[in-house]
Structure formats: C-alpha cells, structure tokens
C-alpha positions in Angstrom: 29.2 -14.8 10.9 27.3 -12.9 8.8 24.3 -10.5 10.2 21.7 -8.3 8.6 22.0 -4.1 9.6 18.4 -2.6 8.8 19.5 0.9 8.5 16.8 3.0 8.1 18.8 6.4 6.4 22.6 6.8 6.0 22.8 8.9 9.5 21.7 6.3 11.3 25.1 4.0 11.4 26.5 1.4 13.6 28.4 3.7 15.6 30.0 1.9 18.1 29.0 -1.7 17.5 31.1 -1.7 14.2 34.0 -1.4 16.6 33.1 -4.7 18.0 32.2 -6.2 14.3 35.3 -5.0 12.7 37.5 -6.3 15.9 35.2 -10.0 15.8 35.5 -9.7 11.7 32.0 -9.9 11.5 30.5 -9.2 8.2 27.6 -6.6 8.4 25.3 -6.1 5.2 23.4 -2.8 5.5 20.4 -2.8 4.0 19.6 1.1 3.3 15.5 1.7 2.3 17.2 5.6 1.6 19.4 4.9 -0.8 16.7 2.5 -2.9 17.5 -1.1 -1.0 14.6 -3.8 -1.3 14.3 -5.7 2.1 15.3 -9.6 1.6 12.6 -11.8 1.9 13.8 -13.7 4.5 16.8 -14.1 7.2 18.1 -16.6 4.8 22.3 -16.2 4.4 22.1 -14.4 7.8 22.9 -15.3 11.5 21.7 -12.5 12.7 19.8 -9.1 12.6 20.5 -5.6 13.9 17.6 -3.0 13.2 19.2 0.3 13.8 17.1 3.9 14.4 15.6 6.8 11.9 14.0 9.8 12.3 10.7 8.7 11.3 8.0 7.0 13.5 7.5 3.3 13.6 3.9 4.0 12.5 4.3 5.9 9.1 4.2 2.9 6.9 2.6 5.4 4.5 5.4 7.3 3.9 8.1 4.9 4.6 6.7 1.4 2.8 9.8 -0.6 4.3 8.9 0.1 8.0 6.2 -3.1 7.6 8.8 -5.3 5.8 11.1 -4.4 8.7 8.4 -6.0 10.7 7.5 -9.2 8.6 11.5 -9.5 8.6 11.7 -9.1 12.5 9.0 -11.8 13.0 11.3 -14.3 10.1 14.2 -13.8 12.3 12.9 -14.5 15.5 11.1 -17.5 14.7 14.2 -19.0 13.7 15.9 -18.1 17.0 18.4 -16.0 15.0 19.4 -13.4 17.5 18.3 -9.9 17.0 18.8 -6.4 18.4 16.3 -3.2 18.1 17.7 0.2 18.8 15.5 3.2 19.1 13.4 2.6 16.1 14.7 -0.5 15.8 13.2 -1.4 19.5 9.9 0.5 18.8 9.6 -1.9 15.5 10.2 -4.7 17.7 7.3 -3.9 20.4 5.5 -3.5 17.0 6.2 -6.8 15.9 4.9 -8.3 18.8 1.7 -6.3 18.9 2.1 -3.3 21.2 1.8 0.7 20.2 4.2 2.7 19.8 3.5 6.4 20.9 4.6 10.1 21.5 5.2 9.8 25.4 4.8 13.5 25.4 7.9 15.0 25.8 11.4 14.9 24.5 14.3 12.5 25.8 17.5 13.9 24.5 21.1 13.2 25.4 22.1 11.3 28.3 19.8 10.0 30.8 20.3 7.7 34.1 18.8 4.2 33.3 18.6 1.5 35.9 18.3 -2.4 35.3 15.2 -4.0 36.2 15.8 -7.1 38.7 15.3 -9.5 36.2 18.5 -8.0 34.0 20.5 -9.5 36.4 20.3 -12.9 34.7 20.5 -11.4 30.9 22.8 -13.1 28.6 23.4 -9.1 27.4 22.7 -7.5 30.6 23.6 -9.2 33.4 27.7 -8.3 34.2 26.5 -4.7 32.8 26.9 -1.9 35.6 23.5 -1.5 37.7 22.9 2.0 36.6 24.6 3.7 33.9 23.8 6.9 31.8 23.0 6.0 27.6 21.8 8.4 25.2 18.6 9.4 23.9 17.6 10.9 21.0 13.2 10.6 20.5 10.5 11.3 21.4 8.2 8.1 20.5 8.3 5.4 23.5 7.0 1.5 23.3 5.3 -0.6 25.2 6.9 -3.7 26.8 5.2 -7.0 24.4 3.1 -9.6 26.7 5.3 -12.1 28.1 8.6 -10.1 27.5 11.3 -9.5 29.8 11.7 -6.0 30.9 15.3 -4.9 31.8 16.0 -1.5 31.7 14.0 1.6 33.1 14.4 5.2 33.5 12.3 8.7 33.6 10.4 6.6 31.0 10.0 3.4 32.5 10.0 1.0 29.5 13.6 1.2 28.1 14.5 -2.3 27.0 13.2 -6.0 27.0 13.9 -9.0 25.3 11.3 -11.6 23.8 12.4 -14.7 24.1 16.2 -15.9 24.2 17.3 -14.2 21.2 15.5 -11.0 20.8 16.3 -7.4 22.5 14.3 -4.1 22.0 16.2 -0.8 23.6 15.4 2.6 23.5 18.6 4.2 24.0 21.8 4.9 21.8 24.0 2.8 23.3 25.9 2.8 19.3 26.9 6.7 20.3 29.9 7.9 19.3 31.5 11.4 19.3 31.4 11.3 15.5 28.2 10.2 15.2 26.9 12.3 17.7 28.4 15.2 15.8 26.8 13.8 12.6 23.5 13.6 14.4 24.6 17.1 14.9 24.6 18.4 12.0 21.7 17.3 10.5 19.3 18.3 13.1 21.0 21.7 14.2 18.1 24.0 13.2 15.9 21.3 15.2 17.8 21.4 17.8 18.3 25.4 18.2 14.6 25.6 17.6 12.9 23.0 20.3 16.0 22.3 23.1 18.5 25.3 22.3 20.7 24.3 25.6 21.4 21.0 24.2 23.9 21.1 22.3 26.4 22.9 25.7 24.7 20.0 27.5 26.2 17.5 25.4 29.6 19.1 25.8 29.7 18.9 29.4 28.2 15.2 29.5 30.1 13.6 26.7 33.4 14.0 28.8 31.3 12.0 31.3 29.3 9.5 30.4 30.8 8.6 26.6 33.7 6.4 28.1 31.1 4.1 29.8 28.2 4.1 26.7 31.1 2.9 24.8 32.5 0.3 27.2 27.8 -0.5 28.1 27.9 -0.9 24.4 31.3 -3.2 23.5 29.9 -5.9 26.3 26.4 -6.0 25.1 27.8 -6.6 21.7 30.2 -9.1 22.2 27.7 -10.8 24.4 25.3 -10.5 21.4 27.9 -12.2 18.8 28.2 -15.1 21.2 25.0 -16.0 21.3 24.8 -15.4 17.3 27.6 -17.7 17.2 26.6 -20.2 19.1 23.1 -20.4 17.4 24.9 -20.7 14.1 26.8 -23.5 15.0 23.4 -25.3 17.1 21.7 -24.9 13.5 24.9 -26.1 11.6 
C-alpha cells in the first residue's frame, strides 16, 4: 500500500500513526509545501491520503498557495473512494472541501480534553470498538463545521470534533498522532507562545501526559489499523 502524507511544515509529523505504518510496512510519501514540494495532480500511484495539521489557518490561501491544492486533492481522493484522514488542519481542509467555514471558535483548546462519541460512532468502521469517552489532544484554536450530510462522531466542549463524509473519508480535530517526542517538538517551537498566551500549560501537560498518553496512543493504533484495512480492501476492490 502506498498512501499520500500532506504535511503541511516539517513539525507537523506522523507521530504515532508511523508506528502503525512502519509495523503494516506501509509506504508513506510526504509531501512537504515547506521544504519547496509541488502537490501531485492527482491521487494517482496512491491508495490513500493522510492530510496532517500546521500552524496556519485553513483560510490563508494567500500566504500558503498549497492549502487550495490540498483541497482540489481532497475532492480527487474522495471521489475515487480512496480512503482519507484529516487531522486538525487536515480535518478543517476537509469541512472546507465539502463547503463549510472554518473559524476562530473564540478561545483556545490546548492539551487534553474529554471527547465523547456521538451515537452514530458506534457503527464506524474507525470508531466503533473505540472506548466511549476518551481524553485526545488539542492544539488550535480554529474549529469547523460538520459538511451537510456527514456523519458526526465525536464531540466535546466544542461540539464538532470529527465526522466522516461518506465511507472513506474522516475529518478530526484532535491529535490523536501525539507523542511525547512530538509533543516536546511542538514544545519547542511554540514555547514563547505558550509562556505568553497559556503559561500553566506546559506543568499541565506534565501532569496529564502520565495520564491520558497511554490511551491517545492505544485511540490512535486502532483508528489506524482500522484505516489501513479499509485502504486495503479498496485497493484490492479497484485491482
């Protein structure tokens, strides 16, 4: 299987799905708009697509030319029936896609927040065997809104905090790719943001990573592997 990773800047990595890639030897190809990578045309040579988050917002195709590529490529995808997963970003692109706004909800969610599966998760081919409620991190403060006709699965504080379009195509808003070393990459880069505009967070996170980490992970290893299978089997109904 080979599947497409939109990676919007080199922090935003695959965290904890490349554990389930490298276990499945699946072959990723990241496609970086940072580092100078043109957007393919189409999901041709791909079973699959994963559009990962970014710091910028899912509007600013101004500054960010490959955002609206990232769209046209979402739309390619899923009118193949080639499975495909939003995260953050990538989940606010695909409520774009599919022609609702993506705003500032007016606040900050940040770190890990209680989310709750809507009654119609139940049945998910991701979702359904996934705990009923179960803490996921956050990390923006942009929400979506849920695309006409869509499945809505997971809510929270915000209430629109996954859906899937379709059979073969999820939005989320949370991090469920969290790591410790990506957290502390995330870290890094955004300390002076951090200090500045939520200067508790940082102890916060080292009180709920011994917490909630062990079940993001475990959240995270199902929903993929559960992903994969359905990428596999649609590769082999179009073979």
């Amino acid at each position: 299987m080979r599947v497409l990773v939109i990676q919007h800047n080199g922090k935003s990595e695959l965290g904890a799905i490349a554990e389930v890639t490298t276990r499945r030897r699946v072959e990723t190809v990241l496609n970086d708009a940072d580092r100078g990578d043109a957007t393919p045309d189409d999901d041709r040579g791909f079973d699959g697509l994963i559009v990962l988050g970014g710091a910028m917002n899912a509007n600013e195709d101004h500054l960010f030319p490959h955002l609206p590529e990232a769209v046209r490529l979402i739309h390619r995808f899923h009118g193949a029936a080639k499975p495909i997963i939003g995260i953050c970003l990538g989940g606010q692109l695909l409520a774009r896609a599919f022609g609702k706004p993506v705003h500032r909800h007016g606040g900050h969610e940040r770190g890990f927040h209680r989310l709750l599966k809507t009654a119609a998760a139940a049945t998910d081919p991701l979702l359904g065997d996934t705990p009923d409620a179960i803490h996921l991190f956050q990390f923006h403060e942009d929400t979506f809104e849920v695309p006409d006709g869509a499945t809505h699965l997971l809510t929270g504080e915000l209430p629109n905090q996954a859906f899937r379009v379709g059979g073969t195509t999820w939005g989320f808003q949370c991090h469920f790719e969290i790591t410790e070393d990506l957290w502390r990459l995330w870290h890094d880069v955004s300390r002076d943001y951090i200090a500045q505009v939520d200067p508790d967070f940082t102890e916060r996170m080292a009180a709920d990573i011994p917490l909630h980490m062990a079940g993001s992970r475990a959240f995270c290893h199902r929903v993929t592997d559960r992903w994969l299978d359905l990428v596999a089997q649609r590769r082999q109904a179009a073979a």
